[in-house]
C-alpha positions as CSV (number, residue, x, y, z in Angstrom):
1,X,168.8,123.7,9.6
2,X,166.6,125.4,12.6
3,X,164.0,125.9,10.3
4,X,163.8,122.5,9.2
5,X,163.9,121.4,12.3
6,X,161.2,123.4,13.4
7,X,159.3,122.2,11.0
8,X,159.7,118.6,11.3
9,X,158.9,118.8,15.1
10,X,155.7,121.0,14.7
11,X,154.7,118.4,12.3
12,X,155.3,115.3,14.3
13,X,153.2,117.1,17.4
14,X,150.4,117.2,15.1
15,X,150.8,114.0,13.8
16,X,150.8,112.2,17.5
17,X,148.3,114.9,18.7
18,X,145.3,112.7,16.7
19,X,146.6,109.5,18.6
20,X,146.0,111.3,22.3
21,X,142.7,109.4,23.7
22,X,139.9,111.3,25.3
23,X,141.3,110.2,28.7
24,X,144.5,111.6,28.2
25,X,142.9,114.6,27.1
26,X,141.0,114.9,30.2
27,X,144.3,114.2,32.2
28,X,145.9,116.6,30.7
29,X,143.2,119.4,30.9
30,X,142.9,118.7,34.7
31,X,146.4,118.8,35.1
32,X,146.6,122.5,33.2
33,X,143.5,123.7,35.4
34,X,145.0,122.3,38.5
35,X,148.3,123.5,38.0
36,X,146.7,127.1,37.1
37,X,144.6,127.1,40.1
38,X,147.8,126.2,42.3
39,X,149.5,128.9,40.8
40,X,147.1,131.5,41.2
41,X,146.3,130.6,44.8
42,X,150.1,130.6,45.6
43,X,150.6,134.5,44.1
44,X,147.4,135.5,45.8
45,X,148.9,134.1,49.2
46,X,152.3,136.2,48.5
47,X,154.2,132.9,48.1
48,X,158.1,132.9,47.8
49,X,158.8,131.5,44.3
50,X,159.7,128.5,45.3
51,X,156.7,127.7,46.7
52,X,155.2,128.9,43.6
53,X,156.7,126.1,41.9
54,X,155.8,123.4,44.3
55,X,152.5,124.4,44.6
56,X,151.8,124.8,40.9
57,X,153.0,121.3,40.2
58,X,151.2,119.6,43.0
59,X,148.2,121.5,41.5
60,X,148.6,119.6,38.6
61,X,149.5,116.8,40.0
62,X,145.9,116.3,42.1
63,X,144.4,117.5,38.6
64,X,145.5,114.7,36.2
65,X,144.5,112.5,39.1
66,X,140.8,113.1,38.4
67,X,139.1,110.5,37.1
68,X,135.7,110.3,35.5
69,X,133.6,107.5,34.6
70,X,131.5,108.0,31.0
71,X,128.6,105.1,31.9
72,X,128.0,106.8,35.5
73,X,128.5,110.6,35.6
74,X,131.2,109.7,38.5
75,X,134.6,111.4,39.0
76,X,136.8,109.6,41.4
77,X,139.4,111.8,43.8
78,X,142.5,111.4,45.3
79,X,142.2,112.0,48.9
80,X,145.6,112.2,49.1
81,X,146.7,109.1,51.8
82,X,146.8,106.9,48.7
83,X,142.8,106.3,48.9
84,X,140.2,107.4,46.8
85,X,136.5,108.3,46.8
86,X,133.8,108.5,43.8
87,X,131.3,111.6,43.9
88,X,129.5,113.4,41.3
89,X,131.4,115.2,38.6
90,X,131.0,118.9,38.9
């Protein structure tokens, strides 16, 4: 039973992997980096964990906010008041 399971879930995450767009893609590989860099920043500082935790998810929380525009090479940022403001992607 667990194995069939197992396999019927692994085969479901492929099948709905092909219908992720490119922007949820990006989303999602700004919210890994973000959440990485939050996490890594919070052990460097000596951070209790549950600081850890808070400050790896709003890593990834400010990373999936990134958004980047195809036509004009802009990213747009979250300044974090609710507002944003477009510069050029890095």
């Amino acid at each position: 039973m667990r194995k069939t399971l197992t396999t019927t879930v692994l085969a479901a995450s492929l099948v709905l992997a092909g219908c992720v767009s490119e922007e949820q893609k990006r989303q999602t590989t700004g919210a890994v980096i973000g959440g990485g860099l939050g996490l890594i920043t919070a052990k460097a500082l000596g951070a209790d964990s549950d600081w850890v935790v808070v400050s790896t998810l709003a890593g990834a929380a400010a990373g999936a906010l990134v958004a980047r525009n195809q036509q004009t090479g802009q990213c747009a940022y979250a300044r974090g008041d609710g507002t944003y403001y477009r510069a050029r992607c890095p």
